[in-house]
C-alpha positions as CSV (number, residue, x, y, z in Angstrom):
1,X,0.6,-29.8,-47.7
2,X,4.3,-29.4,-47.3
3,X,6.9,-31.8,-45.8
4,X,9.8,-31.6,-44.9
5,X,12.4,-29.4,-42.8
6,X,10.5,-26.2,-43.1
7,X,7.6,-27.7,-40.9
8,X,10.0,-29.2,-37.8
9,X,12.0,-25.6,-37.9
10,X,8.4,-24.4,-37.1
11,X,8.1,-26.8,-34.9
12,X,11.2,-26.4,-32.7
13,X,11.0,-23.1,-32.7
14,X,7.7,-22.7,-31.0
15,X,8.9,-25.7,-28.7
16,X,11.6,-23.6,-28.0
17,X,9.3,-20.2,-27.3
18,X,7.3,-22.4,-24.7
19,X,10.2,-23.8,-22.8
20,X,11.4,-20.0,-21.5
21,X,9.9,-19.0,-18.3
22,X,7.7,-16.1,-17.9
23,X,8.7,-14.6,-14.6
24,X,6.6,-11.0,-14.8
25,X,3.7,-10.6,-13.1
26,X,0.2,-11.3,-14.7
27,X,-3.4,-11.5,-13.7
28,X,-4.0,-12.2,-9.7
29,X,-0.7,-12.0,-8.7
30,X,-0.3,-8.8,-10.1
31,X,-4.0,-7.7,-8.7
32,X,-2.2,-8.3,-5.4
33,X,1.0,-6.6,-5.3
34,X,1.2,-3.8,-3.5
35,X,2.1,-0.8,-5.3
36,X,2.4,2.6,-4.8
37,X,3.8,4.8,-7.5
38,X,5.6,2.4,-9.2
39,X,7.3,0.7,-6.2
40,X,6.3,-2.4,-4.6
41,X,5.3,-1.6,-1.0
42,X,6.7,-4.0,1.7
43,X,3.4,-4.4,4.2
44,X,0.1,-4.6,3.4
45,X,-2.7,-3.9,5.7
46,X,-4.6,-6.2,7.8
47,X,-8.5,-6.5,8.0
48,X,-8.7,-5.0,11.7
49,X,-6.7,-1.9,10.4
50,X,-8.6,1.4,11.5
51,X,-8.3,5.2,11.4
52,X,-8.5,6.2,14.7
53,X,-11.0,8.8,16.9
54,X,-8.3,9.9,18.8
55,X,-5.9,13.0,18.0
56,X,-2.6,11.0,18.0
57,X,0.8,13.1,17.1
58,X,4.0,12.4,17.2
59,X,6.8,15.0,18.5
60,X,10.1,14.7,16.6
61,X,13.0,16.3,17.9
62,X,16.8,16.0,16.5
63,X,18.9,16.6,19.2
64,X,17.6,18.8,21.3
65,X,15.6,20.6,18.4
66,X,12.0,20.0,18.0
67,X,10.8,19.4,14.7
68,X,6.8,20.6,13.4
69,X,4.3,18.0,15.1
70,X,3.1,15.0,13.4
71,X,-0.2,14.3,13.3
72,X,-1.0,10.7,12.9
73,X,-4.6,10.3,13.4
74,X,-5.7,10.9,9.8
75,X,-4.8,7.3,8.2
76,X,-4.8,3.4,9.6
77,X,-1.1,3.2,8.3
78,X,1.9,5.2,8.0
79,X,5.0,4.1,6.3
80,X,8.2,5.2,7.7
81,X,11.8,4.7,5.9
82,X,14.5,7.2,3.7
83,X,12.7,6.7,0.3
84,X,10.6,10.0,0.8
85,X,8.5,9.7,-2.4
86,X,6.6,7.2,-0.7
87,X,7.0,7.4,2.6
88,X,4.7,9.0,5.0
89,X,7.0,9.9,7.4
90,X,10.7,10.1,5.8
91,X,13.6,9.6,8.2
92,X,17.0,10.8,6.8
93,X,20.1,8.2,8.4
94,X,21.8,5.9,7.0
95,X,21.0,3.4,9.1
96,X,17.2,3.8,8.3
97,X,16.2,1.3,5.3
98,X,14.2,3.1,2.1
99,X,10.5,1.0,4.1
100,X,11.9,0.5,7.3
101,X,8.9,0.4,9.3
102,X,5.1,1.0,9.7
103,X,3.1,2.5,12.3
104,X,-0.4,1.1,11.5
105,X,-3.4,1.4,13.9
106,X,-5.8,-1.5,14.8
107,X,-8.9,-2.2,16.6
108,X,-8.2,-4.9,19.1
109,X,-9.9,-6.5,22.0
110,X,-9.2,-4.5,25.1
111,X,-10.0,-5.9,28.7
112,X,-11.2,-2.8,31.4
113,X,-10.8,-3.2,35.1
114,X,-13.8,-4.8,35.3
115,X,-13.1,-7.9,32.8
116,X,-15.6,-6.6,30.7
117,X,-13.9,-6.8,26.7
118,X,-14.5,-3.4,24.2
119,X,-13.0,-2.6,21.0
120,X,-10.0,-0.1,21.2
121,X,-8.1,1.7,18.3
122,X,-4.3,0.7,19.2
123,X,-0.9,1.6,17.4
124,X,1.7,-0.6,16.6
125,X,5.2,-0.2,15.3
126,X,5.8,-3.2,12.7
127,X,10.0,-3.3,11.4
128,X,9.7,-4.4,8.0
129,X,13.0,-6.2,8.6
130,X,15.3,-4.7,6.2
């Protein structure tokens, strides 16, 4: 059995070990970021996301160029922002933000004429806000 100072410098330094936060992600909260390729992604998908039946596209033009079709009907979500390593649809101005926005499908309640209520695929554009 020792005492002395050898046994509080043990002590304190272990005290001190446990007093600095830990700040990195562990366990759950890491299970729940959002990450794709090494970069945390910005939205996540809600349960009533969907791939939809119909053929959407999207026709891009700059200026008065048009640009090869888009066809948007093969995923729920797409990502849209500069950062085109994971981006689904890469926009190049400066005014654009690396995830600027998302255009994610959902199936929603959708009232006909008659006030009868069916399930319809939808888009929506969602700004990340940055």
């Amino acid at each position: 059995v020792r005492i002395g100072k050898d046994d509080a410098t043990e002590d304190d330094a272990a005290l001190e070990n446990k007093d600095k936060p830990d700040f990195a992600l562990s366990g759950k909260l890491a299970q729940d970021t959002n990450t794709y390729r090494g970069v945390v992604i910005k939205y996540s998908e809600p349960p009533e996301a969907k791939i939809p039946k119909k053929r959407w596209r999207l026709y891009p033009f700059k200026g008065d160029e048009s640009l090869s079709t888009l066809y948007i009907h093969r995923q729920s979500a797409y990502l849209i922002g500069r950062d085109k390593n994971i981006c689904d649809i890469p926009m190049h101005h400066p005014s654009i933000s690396k995830q600027h926005a998302v255009l994610q499908f959902r199936l929603v309640d959708h009232q006909k004429e008659d006030g009868s209520v069916v399930k319809k695929v939808k888009p929506y554009i969602i700004d990340l806000g940055s």
